[in-house]
KELO-39598 format. One line per field, with one value per residue (C-alpha): residue number from 1; residue in three letters; x, y, z. Coordinates in nm, 4 decimals, padded with zeros to 6 digits. Layout:
pos <- c(NUM|...) $
code <- c(Ala|...) $
east <- c(X|...) $
north <- c(Y|...) $
up <- c(Z|...) $
This chain:
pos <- c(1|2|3|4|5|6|7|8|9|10|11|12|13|14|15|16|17|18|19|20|21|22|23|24|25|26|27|28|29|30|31|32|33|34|35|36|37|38|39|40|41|42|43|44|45|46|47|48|49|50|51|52|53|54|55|56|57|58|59|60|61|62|63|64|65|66|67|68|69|70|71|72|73|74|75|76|77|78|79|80|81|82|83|84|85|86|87|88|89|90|91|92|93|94|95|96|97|98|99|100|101|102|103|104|105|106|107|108|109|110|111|112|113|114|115|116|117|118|119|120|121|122|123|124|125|126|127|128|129|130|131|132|133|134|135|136|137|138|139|140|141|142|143|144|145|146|147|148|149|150|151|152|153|154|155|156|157|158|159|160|161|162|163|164|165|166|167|168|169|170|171|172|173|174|175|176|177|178|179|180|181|182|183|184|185|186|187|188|189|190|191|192|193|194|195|196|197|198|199|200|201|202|203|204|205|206|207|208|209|210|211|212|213|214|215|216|217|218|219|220|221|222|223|224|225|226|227|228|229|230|231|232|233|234|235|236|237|238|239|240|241|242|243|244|245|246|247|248|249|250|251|252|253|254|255|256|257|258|259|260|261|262|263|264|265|266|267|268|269|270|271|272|273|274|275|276|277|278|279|280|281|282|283|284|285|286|287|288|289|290|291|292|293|294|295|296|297|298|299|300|301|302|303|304|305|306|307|308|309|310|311|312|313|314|315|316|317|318|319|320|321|322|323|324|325|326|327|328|329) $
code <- c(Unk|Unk|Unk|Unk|Unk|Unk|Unk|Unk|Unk|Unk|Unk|Unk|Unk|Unk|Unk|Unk|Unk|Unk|Unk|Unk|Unk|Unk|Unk|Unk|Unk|Unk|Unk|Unk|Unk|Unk|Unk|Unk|Unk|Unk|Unk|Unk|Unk|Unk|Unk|Unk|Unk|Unk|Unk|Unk|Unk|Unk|Unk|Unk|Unk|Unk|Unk|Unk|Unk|Unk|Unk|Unk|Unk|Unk|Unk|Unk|Unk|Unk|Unk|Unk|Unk|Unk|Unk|Unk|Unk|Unk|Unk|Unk|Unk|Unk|Unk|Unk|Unk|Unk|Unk|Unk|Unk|Unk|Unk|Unk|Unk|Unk|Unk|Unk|Unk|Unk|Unk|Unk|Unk|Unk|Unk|Unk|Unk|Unk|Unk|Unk|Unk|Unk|Unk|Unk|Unk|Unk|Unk|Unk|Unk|Unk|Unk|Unk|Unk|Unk|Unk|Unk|Unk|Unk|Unk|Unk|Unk|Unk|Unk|Unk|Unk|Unk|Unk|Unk|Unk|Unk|Unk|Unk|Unk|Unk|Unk|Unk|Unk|Unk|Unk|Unk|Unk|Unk|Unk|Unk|Unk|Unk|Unk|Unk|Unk|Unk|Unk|Unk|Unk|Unk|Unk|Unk|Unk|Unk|Unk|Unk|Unk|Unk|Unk|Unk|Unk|Unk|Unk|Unk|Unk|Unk|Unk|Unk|Unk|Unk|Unk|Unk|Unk|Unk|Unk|Unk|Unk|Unk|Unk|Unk|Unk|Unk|Unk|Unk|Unk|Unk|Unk|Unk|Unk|Unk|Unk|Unk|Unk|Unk|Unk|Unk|Unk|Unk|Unk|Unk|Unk|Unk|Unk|Unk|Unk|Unk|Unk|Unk|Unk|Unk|Unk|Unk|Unk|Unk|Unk|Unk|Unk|Unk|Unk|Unk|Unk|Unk|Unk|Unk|Unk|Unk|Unk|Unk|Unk|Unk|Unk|Unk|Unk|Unk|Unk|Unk|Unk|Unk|Unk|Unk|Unk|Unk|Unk|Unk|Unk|Unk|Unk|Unk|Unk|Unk|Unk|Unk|Unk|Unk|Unk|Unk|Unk|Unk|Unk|Unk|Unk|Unk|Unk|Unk|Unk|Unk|Unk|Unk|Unk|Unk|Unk|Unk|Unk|Unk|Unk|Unk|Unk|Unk|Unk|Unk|Unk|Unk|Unk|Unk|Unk|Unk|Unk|Unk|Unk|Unk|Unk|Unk|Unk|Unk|Unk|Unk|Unk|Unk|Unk|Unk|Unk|Unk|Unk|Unk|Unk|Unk|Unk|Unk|Unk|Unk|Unk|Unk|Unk|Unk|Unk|Unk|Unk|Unk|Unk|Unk|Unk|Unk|Unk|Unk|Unk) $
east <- c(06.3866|06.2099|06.2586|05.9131|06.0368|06.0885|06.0474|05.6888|05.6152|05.6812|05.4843|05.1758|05.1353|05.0352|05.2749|05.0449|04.7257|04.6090|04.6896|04.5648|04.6219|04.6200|04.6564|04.6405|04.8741|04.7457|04.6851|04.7989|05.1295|05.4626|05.7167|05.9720|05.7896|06.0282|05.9501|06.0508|06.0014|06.0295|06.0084|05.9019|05.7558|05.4175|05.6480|05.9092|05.5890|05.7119|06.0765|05.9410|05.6827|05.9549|06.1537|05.8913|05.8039|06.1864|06.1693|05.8486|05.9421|06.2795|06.1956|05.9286|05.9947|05.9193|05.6269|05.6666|05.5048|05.5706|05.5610|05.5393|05.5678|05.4818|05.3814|05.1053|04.9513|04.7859|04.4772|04.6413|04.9583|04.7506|04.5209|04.8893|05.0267|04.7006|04.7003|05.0529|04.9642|04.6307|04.8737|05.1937|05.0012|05.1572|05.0911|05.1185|05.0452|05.0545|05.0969|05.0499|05.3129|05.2155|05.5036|05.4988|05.7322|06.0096|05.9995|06.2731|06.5379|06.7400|06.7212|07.1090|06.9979|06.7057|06.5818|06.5656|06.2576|06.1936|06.0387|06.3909|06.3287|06.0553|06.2903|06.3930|06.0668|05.9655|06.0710|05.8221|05.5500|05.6658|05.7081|05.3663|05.4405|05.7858|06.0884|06.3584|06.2857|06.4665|06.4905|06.5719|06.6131|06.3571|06.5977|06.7000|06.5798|06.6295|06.8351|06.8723|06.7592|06.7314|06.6760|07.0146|06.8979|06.6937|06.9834|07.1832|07.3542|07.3376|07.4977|07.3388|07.3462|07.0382|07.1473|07.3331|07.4624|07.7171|08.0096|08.2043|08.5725|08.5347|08.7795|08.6655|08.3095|08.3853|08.6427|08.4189|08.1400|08.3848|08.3200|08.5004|08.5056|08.5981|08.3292|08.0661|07.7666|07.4999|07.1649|07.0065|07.0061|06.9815|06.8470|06.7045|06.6500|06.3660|06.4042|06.7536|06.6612|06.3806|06.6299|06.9463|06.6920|06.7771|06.5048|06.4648|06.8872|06.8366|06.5360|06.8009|06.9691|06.6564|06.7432|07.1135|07.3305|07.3018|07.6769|07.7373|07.6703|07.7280|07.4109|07.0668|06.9607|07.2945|07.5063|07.2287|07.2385|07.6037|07.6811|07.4163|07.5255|07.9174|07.9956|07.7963|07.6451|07.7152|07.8975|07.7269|07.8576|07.8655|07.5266|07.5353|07.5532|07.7587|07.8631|08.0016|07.8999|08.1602|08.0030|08.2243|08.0770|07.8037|07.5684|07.1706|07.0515|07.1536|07.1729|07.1111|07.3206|07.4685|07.3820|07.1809|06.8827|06.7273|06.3705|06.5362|06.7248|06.8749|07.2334|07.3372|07.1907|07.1114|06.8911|06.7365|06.6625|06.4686|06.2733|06.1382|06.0622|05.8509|05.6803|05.5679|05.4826|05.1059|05.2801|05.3111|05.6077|05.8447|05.9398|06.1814|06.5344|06.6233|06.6575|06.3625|06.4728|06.5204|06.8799|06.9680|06.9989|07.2209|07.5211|07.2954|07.2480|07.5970|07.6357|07.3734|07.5366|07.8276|07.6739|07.4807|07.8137|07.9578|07.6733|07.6930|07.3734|07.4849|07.1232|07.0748|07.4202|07.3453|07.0482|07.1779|07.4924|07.2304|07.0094|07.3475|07.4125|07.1345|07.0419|07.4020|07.3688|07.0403|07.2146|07.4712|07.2596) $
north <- c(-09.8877|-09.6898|-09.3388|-09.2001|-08.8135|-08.8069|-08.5229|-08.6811|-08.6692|-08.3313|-08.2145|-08.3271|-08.3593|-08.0829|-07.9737|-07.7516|-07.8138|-07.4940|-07.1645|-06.7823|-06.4993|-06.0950|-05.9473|-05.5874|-05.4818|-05.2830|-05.4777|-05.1392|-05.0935|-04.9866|-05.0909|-05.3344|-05.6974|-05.8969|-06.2122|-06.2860|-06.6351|-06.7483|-07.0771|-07.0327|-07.2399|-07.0020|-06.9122|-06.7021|-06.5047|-06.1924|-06.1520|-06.2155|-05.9162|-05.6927|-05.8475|-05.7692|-05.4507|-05.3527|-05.4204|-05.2421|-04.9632|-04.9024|-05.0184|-04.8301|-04.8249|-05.2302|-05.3668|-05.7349|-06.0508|-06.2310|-06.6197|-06.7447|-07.0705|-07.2225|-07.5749|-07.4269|-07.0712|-06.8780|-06.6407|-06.3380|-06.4186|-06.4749|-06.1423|-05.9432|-06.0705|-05.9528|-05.6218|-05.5670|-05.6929|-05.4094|-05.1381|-05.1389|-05.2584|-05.5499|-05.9314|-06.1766|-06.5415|-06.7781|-07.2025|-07.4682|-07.7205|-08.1241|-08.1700|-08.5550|-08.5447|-08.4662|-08.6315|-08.8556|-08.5444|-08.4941|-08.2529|-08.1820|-07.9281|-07.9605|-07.6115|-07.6189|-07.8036|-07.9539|-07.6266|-07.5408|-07.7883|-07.6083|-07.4391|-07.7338|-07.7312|-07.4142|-07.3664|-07.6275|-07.3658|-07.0700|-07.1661|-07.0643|-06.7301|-06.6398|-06.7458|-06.5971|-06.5256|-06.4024|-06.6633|-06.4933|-06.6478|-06.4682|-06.3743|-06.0444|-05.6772|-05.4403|-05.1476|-05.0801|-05.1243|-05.4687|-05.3832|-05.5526|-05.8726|-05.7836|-05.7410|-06.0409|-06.2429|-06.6247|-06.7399|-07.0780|-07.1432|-07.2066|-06.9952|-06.7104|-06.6658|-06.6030|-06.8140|-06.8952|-07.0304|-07.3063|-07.5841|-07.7966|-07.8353|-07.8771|-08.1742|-08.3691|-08.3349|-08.5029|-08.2430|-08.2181|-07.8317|-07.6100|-07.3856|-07.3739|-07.1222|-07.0172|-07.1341|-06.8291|-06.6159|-06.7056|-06.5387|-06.8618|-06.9462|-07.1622|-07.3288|-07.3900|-07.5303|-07.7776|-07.8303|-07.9478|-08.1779|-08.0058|-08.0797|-08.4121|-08.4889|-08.3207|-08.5490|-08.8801|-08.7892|-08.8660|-09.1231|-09.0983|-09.1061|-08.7229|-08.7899|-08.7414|-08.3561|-08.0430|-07.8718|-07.9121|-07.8149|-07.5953|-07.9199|-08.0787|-07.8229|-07.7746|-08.1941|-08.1843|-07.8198|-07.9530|-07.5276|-07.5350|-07.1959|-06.8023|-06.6193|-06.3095|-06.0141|-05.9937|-05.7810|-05.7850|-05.4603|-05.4303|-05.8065|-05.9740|-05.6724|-05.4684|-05.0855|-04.9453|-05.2379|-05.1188|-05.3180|-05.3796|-05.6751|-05.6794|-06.0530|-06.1446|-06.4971|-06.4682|-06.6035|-06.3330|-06.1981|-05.8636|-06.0399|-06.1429|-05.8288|-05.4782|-05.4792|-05.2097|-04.9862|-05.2728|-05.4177|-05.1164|-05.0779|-05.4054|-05.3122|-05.0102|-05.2069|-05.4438|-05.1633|-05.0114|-05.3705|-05.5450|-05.7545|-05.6485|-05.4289|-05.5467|-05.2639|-05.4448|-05.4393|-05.7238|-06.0706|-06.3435|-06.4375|-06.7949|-06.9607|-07.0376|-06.6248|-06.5754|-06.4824|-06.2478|-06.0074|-06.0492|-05.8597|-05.6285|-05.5246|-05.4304|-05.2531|-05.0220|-05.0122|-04.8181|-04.6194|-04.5030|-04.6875|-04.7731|-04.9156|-05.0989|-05.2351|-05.3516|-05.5249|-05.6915|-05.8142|-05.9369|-06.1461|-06.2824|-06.4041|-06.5675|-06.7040|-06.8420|-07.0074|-07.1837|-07.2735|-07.4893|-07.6081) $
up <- c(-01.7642|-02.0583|-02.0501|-02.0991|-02.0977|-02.4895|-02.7208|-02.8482|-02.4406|-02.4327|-02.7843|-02.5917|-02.2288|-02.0108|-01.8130|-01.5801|-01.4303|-01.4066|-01.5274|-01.4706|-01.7291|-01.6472|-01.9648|-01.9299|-02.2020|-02.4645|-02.8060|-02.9515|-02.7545|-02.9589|-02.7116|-02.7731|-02.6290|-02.3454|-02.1736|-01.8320|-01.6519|-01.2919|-01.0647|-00.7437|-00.4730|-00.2596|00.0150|-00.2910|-00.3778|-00.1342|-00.3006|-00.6251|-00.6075|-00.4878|-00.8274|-01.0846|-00.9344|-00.9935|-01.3353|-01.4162|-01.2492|-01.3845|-01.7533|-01.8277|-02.1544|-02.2219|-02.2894|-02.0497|-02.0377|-01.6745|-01.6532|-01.3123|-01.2535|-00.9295|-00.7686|-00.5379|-00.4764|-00.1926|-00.3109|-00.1859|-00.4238|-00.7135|-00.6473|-00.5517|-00.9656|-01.0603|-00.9205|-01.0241|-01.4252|-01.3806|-01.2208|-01.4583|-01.8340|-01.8537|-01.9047|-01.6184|-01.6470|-01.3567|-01.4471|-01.1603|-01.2537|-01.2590|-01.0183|-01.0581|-01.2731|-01.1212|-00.8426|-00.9342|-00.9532|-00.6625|-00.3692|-00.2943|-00.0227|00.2213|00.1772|-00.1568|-00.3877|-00.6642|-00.8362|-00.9718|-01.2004|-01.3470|-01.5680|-01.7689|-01.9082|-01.9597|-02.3407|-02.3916|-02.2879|-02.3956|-02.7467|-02.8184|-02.7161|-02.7706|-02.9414|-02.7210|-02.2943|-01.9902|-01.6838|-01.3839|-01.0396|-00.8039|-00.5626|-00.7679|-00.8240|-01.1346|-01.1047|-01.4658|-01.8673|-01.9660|-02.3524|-02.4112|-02.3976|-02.7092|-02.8990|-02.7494|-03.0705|-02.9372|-03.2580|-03.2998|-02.9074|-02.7318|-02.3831|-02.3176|-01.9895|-01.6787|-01.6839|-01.3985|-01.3277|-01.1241|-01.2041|-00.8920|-01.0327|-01.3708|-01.2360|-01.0133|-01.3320|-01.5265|-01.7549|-02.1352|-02.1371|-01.8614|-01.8965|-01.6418|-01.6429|-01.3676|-01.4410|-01.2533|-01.5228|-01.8887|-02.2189|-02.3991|-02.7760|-02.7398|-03.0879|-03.0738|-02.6669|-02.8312|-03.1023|-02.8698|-02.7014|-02.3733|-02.1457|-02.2661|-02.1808|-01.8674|-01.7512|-01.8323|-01.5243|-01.3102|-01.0244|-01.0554|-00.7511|-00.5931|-00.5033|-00.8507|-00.8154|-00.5824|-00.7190|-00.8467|-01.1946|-01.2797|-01.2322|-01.4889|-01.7454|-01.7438|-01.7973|-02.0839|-02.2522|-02.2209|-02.3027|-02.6019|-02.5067|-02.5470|-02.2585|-02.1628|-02.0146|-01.5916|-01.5314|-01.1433|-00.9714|-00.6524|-00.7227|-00.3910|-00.2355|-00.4132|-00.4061|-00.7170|-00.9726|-01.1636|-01.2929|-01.4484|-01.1648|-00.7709|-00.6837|-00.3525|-00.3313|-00.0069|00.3385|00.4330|00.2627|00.2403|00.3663|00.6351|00.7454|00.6038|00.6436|00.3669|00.0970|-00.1516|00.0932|00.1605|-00.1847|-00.1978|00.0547|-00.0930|-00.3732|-00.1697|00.0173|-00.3255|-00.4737|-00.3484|-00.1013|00.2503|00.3775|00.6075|00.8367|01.0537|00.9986|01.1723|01.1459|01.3042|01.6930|01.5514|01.6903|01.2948|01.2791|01.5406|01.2822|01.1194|01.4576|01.4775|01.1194|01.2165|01.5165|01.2611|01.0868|01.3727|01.4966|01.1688|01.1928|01.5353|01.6718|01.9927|02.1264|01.8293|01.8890|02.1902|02.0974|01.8020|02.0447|02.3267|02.0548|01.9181|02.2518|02.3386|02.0118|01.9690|02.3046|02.2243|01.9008|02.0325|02.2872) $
């Protein structure tokens, strides 16, 4: 079978089917210019509003350009990226993705979609903007200056980013170098990404065996890239939930999310972020009463525990109950 994703495929086709643009930056503005892009799916829109607004608010002194990139929308989303692009001076452009096209890439995880592989074409827009961009997973808010990406030295590669040790991966990859990197943040050369024929390697894998890999698109990226890529500094703050690491980004990776419940400061902090973004606060510490939660009141109860919360203790420990019950049932 012909592979029809070749670089002349990507010169031309249209990737999006429809695309929005709030530009309320100043033509005149001095600050130093940084693009940011994201892939979500409509449901993301909440935690990526609390995201954005954490970056505007704590580099004020940047002037960005926001590139969200989604596979559907809801009105109030589109009017909330809108408000936010009117409110802060800053550019905000919204692209419907053609998802056909990767529909033959695998889904290793039920709840998670195809929109991750967004990212693997993005370059491919944003070359008429930009030569260099920021992709950040949306599950993230900014707690510091992200000017040092400006200044990042790639030296030839086309990503910088976080590398991991993880021997077991890079074994069952078959990998040749035992360097593996997160795909959930990288600082992108876009000419040296078009270059390397990235995207283009990365769509070959289409159809193959989802045996062959523990991930999605970081598995991908990581088999084509084979280490050819810069090593970046660890920018997480209070990584693994480690209070004395200071860093520019809190990354919410873990089990439990601060949209879901507030079980310590950096979820707190997220919150206020959403309550001062467009999209509706979430004033409710706790956890849906869904039987797939019932380890997160158990946390909860922890925590009010520390705290000395004895009735909201007790509630967390009843809904654990009951909610582990029906979950085994």
């Amino acid at each position: 079978m012909v592979n029809q994703f070749t670089t002349d495929y990507f010169e031309h086709a249209k990737l999006y089917t429809e695309k929005h643009a709030f530009e309320w930056l100043p033509a005149d503005d001095k600050r130093p210019s940084m693009h940011i892009g994201f892939n979500i799916n409509d449901p993301f829109f909440k935690p990526l509003g609390a995201e954005i607004t954490s970056i505007l608010e704590t580099n004020k002194d940047i002037a960005f350009h926001f590139h969200v990139f989604v596979d559907s929308y809801s009105p109030e989303n589109k009017d909330n990226l809108e408000k936010t692009a009117q409110k802060y001076g800053c550019n905000i452009y919204l692209y419907v993705m053609d998802m056909s096209i990767y529909q033959n890439f695998h889904i290793k995880v039920a709840r998670f979609s195809r929109v991750t592989y967004i990212r693997i074409v993005m370059p491919w827009i944003l070359r008429h903007y930009t030569d260099h961009y920021l992709y950040l997973d949306s599950d993230m808010i900014c707690v510091g200056s992200l000017k040092q990406f400006l200044t990042i030295d790639l030296e030839g590669k086309a990503i910088g980013a976080l590398t991991y040790h993880t021997p077991d991966r890079v074994a069952f990859l078959k990998m040749k170098q035992d360097i593996y990197f997160s795909d959930g943040l990288m600082w992108i050369d876009i000419s040296e990404w078009i270059k390397e024929k990235i995207t283009e390697k990365v769509f070959s894998y289409q159809g193959a065996d989802p045996r062959r890999f523990k991930g999605q698109t970081q598995d991908l990226l990581n088999l084509v890239v084979e280490g050819n890529m810069k090593p970046i500094p660890n920018l997480f703050h209070h990584k693994n939930k480690d209070f004395s690491i200071q860093g520019i980004l809190i990354h919410y990776s873990g089990r439990d999310k601060p949209w879901e419940l507030v079980l310590d400061s950096d979820d707190e902090l997220w919150r206020h972020y959403l309550d001062i973004s467009f999209w509706e606060s979430m004033p409710n510490p706790m956890p849906p009463k869904k039987s797939s939660y019932y380890h997160s009141f158990k946390k909860l109860a922890e925590v009010y525990g520390e705290k000395g919360e004895t009735w909201k203790q007790i509630q967390c420990l009843f809904w654990y109950s009951v909610l582990k019950i029906r979950y085994k049932l």
